[in-house]
C-alpha atoms as a printed R data frame, in Angstrom:
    type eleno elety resid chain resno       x       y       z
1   ATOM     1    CA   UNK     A     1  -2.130 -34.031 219.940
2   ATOM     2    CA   UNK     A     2  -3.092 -32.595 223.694
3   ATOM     3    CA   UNK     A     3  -5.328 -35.519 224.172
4   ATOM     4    CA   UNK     A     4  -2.963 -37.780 224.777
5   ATOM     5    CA   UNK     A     5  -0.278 -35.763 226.623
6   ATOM     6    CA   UNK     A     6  -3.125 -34.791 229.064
7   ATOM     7    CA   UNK     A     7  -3.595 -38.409 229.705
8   ATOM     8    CA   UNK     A     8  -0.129 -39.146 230.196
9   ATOM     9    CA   UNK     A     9   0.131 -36.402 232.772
10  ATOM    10    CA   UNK     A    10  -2.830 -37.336 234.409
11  ATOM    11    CA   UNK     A    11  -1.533 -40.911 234.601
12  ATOM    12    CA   UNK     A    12   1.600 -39.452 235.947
13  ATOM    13    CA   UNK     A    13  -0.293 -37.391 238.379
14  ATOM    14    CA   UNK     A    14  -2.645 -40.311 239.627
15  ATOM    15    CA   UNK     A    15   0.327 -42.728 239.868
16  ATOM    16    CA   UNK     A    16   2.656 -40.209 241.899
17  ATOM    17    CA   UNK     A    17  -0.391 -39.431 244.390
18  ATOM    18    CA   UNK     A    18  -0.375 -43.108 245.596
19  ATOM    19    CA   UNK     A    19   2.698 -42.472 247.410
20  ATOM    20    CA   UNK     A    20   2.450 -41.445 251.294
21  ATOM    21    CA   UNK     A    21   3.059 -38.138 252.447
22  ATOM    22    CA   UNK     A    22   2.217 -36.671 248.907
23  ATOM    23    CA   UNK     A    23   0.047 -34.274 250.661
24  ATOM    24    CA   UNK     A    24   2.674 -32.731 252.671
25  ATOM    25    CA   UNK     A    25   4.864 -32.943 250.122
26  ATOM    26    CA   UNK     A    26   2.716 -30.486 247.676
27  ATOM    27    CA   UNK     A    27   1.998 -28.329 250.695
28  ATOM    28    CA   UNK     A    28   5.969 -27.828 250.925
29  ATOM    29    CA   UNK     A    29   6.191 -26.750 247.617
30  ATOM    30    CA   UNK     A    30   3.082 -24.209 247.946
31  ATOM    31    CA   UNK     A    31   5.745 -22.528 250.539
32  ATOM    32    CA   UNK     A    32   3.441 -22.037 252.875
33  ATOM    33    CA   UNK     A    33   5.164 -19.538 255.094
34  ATOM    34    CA   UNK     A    34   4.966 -17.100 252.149
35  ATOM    35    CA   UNK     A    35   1.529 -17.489 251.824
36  ATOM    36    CA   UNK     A    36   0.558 -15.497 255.127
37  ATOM    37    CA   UNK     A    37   1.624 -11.784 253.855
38  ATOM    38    CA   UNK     A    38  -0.950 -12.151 250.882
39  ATOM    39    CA   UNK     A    39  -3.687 -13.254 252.772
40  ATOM    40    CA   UNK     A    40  -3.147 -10.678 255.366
41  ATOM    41    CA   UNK     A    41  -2.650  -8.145 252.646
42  ATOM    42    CA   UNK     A    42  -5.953  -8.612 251.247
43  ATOM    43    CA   UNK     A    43  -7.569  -8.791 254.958
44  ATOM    44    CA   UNK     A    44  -6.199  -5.689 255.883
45  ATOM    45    CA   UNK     A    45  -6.899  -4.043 252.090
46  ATOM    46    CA   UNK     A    46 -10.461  -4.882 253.093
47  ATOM    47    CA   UNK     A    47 -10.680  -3.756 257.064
48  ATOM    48    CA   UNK     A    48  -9.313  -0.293 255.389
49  ATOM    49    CA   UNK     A    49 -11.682  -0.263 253.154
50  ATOM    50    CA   UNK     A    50 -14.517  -0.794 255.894
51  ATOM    51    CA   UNK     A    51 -13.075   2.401 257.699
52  ATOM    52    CA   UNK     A    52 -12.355   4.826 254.979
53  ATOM    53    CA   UNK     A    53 -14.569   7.613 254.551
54  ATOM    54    CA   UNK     A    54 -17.820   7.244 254.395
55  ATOM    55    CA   UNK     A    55 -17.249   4.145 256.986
56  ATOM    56    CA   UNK     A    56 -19.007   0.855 256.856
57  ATOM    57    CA   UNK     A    57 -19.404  -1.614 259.899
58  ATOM    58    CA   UNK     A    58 -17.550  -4.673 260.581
59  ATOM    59    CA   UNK     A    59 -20.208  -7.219 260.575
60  ATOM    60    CA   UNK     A    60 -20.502 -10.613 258.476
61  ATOM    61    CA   UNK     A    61 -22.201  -9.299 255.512
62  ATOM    62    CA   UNK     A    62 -19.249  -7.444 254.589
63  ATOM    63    CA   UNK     A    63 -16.233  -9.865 256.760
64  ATOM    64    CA   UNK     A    64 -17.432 -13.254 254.677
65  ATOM    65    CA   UNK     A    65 -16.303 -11.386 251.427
66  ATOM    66    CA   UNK     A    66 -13.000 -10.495 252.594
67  ATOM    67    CA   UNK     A    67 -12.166 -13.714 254.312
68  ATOM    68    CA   UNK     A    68 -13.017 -15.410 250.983
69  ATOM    69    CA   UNK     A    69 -10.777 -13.008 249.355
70  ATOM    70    CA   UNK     A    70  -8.035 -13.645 251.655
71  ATOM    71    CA   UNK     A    71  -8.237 -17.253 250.768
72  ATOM    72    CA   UNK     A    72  -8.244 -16.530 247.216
73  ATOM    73    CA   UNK     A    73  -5.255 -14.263 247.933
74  ATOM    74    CA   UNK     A    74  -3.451 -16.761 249.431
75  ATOM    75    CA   UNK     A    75  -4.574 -19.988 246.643
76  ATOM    76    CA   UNK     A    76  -2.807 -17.425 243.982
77  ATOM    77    CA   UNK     A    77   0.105 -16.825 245.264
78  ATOM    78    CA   UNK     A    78   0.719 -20.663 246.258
79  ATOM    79    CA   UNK     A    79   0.060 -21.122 242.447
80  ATOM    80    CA   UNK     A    80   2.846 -18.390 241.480
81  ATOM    81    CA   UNK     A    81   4.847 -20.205 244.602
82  ATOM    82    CA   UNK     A    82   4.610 -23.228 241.909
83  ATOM    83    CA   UNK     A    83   4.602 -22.226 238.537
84  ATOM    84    CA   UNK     A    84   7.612 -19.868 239.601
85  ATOM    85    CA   UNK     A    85   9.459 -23.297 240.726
86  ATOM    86    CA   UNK     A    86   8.282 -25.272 237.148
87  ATOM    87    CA   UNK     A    87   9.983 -22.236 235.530
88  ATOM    88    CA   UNK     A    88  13.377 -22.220 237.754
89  ATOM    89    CA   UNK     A    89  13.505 -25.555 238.064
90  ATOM    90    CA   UNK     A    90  17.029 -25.509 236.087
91  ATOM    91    CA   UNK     A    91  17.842 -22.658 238.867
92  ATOM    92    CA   UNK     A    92  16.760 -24.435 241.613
93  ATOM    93    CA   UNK     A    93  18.840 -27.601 241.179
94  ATOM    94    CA   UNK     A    94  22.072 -24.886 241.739
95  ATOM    95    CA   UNK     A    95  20.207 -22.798 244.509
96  ATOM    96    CA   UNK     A    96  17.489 -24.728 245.980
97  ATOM    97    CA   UNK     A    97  18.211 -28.265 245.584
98  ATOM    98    CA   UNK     A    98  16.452 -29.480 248.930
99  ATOM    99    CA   UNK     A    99  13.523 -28.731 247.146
100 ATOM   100    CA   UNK     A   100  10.551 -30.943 246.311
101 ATOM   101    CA   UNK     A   101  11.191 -30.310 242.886
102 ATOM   102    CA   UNK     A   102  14.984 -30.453 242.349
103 ATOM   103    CA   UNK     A   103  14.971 -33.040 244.948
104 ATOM   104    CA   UNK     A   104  13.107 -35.239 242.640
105 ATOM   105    CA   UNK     A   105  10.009 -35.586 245.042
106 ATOM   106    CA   UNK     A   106   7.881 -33.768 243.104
107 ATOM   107    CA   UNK     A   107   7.459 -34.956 239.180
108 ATOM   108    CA   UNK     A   108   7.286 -32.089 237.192
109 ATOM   109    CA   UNK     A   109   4.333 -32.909 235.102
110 ATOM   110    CA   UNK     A   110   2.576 -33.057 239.108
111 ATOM   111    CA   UNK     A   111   4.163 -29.334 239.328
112 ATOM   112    CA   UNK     A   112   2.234 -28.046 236.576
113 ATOM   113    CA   UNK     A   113  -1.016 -29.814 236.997
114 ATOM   114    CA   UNK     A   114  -0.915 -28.533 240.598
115 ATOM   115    CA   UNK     A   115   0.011 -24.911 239.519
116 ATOM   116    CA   UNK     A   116  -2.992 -24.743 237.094
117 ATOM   117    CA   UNK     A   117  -5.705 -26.352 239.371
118 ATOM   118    CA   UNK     A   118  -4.234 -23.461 242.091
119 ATOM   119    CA   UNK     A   119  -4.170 -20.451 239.721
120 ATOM   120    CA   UNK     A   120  -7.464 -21.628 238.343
121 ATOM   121    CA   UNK     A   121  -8.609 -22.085 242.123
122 ATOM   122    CA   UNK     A   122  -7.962 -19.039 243.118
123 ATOM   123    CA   UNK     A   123  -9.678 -16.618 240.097
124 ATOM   124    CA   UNK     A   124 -12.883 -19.032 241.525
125 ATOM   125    CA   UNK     A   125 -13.021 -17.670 244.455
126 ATOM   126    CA   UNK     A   126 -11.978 -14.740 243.315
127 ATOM   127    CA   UNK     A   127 -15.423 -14.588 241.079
128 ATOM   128    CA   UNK     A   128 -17.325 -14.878 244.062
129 ATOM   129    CA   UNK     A   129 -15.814 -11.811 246.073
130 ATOM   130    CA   UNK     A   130 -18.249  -9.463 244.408
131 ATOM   131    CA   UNK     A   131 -20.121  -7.269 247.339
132 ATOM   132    CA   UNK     A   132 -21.371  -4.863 245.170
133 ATOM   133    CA   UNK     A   133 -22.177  -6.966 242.198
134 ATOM   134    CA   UNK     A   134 -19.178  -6.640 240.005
135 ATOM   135    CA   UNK     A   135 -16.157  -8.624 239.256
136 ATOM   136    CA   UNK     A   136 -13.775  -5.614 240.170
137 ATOM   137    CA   UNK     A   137 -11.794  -8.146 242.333
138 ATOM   138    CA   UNK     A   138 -11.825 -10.860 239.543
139 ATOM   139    CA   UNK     A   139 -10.503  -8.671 237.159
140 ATOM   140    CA   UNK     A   140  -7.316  -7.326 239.748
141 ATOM   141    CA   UNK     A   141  -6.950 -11.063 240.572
142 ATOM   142    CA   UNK     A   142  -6.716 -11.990 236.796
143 ATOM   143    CA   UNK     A   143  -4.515  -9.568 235.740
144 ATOM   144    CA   UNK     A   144  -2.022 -10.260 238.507
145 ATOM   145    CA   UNK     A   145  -2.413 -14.302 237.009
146 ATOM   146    CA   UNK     A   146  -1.339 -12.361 233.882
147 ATOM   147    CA   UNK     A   147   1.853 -10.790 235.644
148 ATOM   148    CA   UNK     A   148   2.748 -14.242 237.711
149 ATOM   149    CA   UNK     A   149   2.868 -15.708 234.460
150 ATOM   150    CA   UNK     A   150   5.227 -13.032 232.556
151 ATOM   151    CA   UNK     A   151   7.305 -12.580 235.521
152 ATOM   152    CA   UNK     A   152   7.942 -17.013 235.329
153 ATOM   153    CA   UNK     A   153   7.413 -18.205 231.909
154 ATOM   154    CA   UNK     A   154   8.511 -17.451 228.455
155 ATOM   155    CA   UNK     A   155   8.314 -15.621 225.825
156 ATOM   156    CA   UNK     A   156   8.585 -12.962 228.703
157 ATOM   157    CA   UNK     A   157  10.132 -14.047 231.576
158 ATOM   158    CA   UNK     A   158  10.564 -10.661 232.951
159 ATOM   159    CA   UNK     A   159  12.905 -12.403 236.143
160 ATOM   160    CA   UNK     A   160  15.427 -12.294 233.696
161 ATOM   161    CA   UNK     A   161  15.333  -8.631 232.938
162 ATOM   162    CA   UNK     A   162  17.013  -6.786 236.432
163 ATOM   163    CA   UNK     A   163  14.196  -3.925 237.520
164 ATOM   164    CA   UNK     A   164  11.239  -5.528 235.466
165 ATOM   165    CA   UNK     A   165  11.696  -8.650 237.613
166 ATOM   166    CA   UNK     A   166  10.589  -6.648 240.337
167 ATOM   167    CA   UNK     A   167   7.875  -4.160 239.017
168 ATOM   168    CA   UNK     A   168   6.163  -7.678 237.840
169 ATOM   169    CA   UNK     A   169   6.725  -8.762 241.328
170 ATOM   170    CA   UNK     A   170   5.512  -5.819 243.232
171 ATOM   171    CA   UNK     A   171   2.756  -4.778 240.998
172 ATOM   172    CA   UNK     A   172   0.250  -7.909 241.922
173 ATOM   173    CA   UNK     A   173   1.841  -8.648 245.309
174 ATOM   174    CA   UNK     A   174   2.016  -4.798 246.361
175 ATOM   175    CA   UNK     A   175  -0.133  -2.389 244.192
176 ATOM   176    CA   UNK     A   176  -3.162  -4.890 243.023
177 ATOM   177    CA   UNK     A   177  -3.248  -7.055 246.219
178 ATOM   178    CA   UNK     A   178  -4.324  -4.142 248.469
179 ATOM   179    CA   UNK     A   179  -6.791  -2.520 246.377
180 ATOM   180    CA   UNK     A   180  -8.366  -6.343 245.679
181 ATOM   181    CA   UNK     A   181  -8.613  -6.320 249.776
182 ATOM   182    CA   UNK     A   182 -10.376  -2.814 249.197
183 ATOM   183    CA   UNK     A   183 -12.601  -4.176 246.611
184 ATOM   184    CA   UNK     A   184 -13.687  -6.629 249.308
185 ATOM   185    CA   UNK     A   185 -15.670  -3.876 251.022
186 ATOM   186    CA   UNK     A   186 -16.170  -0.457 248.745
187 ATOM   187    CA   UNK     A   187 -15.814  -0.103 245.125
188 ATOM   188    CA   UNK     A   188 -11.979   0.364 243.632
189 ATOM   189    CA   UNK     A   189 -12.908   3.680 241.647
190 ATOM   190    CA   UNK     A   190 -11.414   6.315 243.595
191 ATOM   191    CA   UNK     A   191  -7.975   8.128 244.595
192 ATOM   192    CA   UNK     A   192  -7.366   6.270 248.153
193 ATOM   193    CA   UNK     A   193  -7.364   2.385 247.700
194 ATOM   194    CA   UNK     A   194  -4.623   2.870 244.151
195 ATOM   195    CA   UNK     A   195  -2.733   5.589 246.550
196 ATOM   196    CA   UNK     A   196  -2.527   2.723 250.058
197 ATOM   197    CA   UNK     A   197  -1.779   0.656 247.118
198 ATOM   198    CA   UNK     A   198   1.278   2.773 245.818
199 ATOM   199    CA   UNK     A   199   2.850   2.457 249.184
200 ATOM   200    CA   UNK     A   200   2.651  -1.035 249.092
201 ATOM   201    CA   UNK     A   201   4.162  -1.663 245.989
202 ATOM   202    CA   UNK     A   202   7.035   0.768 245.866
203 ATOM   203    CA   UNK     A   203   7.917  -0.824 248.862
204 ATOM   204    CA   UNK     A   204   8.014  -4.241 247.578
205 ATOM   205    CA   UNK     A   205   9.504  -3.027 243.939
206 ATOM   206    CA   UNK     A   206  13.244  -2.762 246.545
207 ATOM   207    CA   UNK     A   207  12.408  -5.063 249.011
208 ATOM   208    CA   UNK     A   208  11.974  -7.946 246.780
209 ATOM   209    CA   UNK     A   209  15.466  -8.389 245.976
210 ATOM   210    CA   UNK     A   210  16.300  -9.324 248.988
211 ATOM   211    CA   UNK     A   211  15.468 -12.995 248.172
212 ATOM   212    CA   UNK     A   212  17.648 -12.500 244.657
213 ATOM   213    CA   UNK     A   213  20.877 -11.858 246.816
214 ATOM   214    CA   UNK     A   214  21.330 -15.841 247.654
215 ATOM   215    CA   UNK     A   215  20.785 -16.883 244.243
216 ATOM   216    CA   UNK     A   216  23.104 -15.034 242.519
217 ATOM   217    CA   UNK     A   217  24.829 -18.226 241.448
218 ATOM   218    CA   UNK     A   218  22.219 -20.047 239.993
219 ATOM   219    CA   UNK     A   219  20.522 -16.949 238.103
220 ATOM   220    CA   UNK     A   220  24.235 -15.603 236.692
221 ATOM   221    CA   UNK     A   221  24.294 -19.430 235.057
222 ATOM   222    CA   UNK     A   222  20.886 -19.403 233.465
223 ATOM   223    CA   UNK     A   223  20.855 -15.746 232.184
224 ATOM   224    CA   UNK     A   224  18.644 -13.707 234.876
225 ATOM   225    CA   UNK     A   225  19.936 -10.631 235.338
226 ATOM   226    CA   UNK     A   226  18.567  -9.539 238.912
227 ATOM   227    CA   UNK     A   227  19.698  -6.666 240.567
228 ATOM   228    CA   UNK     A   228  22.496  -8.529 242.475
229 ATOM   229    CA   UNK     A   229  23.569 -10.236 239.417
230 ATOM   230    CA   UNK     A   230  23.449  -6.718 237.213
231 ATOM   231    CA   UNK     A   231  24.781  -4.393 239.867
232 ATOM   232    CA   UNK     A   232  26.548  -6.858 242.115
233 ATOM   233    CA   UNK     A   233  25.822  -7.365 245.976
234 ATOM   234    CA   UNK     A   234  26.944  -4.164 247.336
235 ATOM   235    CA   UNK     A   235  25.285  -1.382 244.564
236 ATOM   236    CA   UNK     A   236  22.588  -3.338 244.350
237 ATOM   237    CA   UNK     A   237  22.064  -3.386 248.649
238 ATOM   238    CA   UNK     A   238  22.480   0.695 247.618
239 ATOM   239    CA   UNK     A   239  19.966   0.551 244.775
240 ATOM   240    CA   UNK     A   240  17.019  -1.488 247.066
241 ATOM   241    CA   UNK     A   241  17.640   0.798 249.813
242 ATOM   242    CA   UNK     A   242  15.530   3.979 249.592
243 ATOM   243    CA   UNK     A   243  12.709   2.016 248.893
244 ATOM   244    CA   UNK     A   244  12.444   0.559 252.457
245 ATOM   245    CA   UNK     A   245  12.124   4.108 253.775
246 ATOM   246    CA   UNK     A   246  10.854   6.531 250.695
247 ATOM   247    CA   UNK     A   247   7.250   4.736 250.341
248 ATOM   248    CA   UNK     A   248   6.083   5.458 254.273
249 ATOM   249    CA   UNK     A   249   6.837   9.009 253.706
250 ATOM   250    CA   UNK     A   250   3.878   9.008 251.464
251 ATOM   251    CA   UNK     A   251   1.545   8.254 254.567
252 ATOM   252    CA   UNK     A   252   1.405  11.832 255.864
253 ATOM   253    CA   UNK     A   253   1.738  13.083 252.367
254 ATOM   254    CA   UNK     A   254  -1.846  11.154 251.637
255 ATOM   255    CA   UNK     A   255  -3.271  12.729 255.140
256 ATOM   256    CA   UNK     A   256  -2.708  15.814 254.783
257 ATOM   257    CA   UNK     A   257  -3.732  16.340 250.766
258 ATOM   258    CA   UNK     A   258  -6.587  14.678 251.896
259 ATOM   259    CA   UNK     A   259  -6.245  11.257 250.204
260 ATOM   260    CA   UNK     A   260  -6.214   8.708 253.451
261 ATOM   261    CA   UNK     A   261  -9.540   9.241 255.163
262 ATOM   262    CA   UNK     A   262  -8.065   6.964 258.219
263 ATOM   263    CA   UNK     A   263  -6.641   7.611 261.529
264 ATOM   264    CA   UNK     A   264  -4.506  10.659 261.045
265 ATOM   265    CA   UNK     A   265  -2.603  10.256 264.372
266 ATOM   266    CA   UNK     A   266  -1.967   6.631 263.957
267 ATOM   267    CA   UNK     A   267  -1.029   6.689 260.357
268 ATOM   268    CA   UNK     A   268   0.901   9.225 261.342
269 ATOM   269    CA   UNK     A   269   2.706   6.922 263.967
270 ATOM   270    CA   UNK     A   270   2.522   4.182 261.697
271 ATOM   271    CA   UNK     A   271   4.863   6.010 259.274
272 ATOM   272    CA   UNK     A   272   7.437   6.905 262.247
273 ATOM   273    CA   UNK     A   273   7.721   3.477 262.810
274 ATOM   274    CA   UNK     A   274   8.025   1.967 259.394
275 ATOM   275    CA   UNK     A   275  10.519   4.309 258.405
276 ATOM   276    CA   UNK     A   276  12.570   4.062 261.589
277 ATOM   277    CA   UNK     A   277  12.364   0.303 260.659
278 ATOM   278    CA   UNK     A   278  12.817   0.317 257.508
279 ATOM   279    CA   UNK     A   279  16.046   2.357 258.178
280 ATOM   280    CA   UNK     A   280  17.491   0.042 260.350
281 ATOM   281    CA   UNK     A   281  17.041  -2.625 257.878
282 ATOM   282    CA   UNK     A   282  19.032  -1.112 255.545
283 ATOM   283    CA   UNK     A   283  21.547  -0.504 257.963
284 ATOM   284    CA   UNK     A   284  21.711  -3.826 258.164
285 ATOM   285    CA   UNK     A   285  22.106  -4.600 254.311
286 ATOM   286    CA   UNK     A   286  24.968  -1.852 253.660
287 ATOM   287    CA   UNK     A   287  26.736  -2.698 256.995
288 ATOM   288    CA   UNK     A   288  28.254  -5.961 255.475
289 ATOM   289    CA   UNK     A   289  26.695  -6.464 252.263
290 ATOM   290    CA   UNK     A   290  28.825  -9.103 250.993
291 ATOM   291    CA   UNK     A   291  26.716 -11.391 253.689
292 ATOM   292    CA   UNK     A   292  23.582 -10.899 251.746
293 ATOM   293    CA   UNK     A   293  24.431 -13.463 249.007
294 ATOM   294    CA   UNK     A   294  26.599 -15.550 252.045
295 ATOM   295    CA   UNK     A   295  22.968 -16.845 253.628
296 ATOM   296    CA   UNK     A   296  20.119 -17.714 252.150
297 ATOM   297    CA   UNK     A   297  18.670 -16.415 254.824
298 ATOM   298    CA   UNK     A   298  20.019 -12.970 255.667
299 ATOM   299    CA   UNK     A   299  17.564 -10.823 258.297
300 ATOM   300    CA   UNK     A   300  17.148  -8.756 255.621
301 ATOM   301    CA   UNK     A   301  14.811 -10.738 253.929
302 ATOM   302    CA   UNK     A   302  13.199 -11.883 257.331
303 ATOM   303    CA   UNK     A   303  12.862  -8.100 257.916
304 ATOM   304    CA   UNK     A   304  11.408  -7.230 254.347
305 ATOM   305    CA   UNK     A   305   8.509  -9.982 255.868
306 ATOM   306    CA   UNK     A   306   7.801  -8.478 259.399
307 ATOM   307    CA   UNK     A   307   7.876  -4.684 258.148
308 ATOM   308    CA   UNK     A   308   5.111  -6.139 255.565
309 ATOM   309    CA   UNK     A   309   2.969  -7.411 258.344
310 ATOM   310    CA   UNK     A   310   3.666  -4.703 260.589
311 ATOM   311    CA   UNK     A   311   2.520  -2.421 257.549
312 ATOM   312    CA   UNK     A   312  -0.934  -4.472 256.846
313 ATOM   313    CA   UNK     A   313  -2.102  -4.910 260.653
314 ATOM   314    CA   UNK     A   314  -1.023  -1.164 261.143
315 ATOM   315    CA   UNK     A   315  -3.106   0.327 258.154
316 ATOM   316    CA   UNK     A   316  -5.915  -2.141 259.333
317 ATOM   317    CA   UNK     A   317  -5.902  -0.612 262.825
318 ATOM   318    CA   UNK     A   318  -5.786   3.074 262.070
319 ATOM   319    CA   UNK     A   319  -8.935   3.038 259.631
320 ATOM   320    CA   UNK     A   320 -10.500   1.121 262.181
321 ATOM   321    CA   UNK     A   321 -10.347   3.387 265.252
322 ATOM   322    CA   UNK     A   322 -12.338   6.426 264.645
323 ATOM   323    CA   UNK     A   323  -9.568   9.422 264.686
């Protein structure tokens, strides 16, 4: 019967929270440093929003909505951070065993209570961006809930299926997340916010992998077939590659069809740069690719995280300044 299992874990839960430091502990396994590129994703999705065509100015009635949003942005993704980790715990223990939870410092049944109360957290908050009086940014915000949990749990478990693994990655963290930010400000029914938000995810759909190339070990032994595990390390580093380059092309493509109502000259520098970057980065990855799955921390992956902010801020800026 649930009753009593959702006693025992809230026993569990109450008993486990007596300890010191629990706080910090559950703040580890949020992750927060990952938790910044969602939360600035959404800001800038919203700031964009505020300067595309017909423009709208940057004062508190419309900020207060798209700080709450970047909250929200940032409460989901700490609750995929988690539920992701309940899921791999089995994975973890080979690849990640400093972890709170393969480390034993976190119980599991605490995992999942604190996974729930975030996901459910976050579509809260997510209720209350509304601007113009509809839940357009509740219903992007649940169905990336939807694609956290296929991408983690079974039946699905899509991290086990190469390419899908990704597209259910880069779908809510790329596509959905920036045209949530744009619901923050305008409504989502036109060409431009699905088109910034196109950029964004084909972008991520490569990059992503770069965090699969450490933990080729642990996903080989419990049956997920990432790229790096499918391909190996140095056609998969071939495979990821075009799409650190191919999706900033788009930019002037969307200026000059007259899709991106921002900044043309800046845009236009903006794409320069991210493909000049994003070029170097996968010089680094096909240089010596055998290094990607040596350290679980390759630049690459620290790379995939500043061409993401350099991205957001720069999309942010050139809707802002009038062209």
């Amino acid at each position: 019967m649930p009753g009593p299992r959702v006693a025992l874990m809230t026993s569990q839960v109450l008993q486990w929270a007596r300890r010191p430091g629990w706080g910090l502990t559950l703040w580890e396994l949020a992750r927060p440093f990952t938790l910044i590129a969602p939360a600035l994703g959404f800001l800038s999705g919203g700031l964009t929003a505020l300067g595309a065509w017909p423009p709208q100015p940057l004062d508190w009635t419309h900020l207060r909505f798209i700080l709450l949003g970047s909250l929200m942005a940032a409460v989901l993704n700490a609750g995929s951070n988690v539920l992701n980790q309940v899921y791999d715990l089995e994975i973890d223990r080979i690849n990640k065993p400093h972890r709170p939870l393969p480390s034993g410092r976190v119980p599991l049944s605490v995992a999942k209570v604190y996974a729930g109360v975030l996901l459910a957290a976050g579509l809260i908050l997510a209720w209350w961006v509304q601007p113009l009086g509809r839940p357009e940014c509740f219903a992007l915000a649940a169905a990336a809930v939807g694609m956290t949990w296929m991408y983690s749990a079974p039946p699905l478990r899509t991290k086990r299926f190469g390419i899908w693994a990704n597209v259910t990655i880069a779908i809510p963290r790329g596509w959905l997340l920036k045209v949530a930010g744009w619901s923050s400000a305008k409504t989502i029914w036109g060409w431009e916010p699905w088109y910034i938000g196109t950029i964004f995810g084909l972008f991520l759909l490569g990059a992503t992998s770069t965090k699969d190339f450490a933990d080729i070990e642990g996903d080989r032994t419990y049956g997920c077939r990432t790229l790096p595990v499918r391909y190996g390390v140095r056609r998969a580093a071939q495979v990821i590659s075009p799409f650190f380059i191919v999706p900033f092309l788009l930019v002037p493509v969307g200026i000059r069809v007259g899709i991106l109502t921002g900044n043309a000259r800046l845009l236009d520098a903006l794409s320069v740069v991210l493909v000049a970057y994003g070029a170097y980065v996968v010089y680094l990855m096909l240089r010596r690719p055998d290094e990607l799955a040596a350290d679980a921390n390759h630049v690459s992956w620290t790379h995939m995280y500043i061409m993401m902010f350099v991205a957001q801020v720069g999309f942010a800026v050139a809707y802002l300044v009038p062209g």
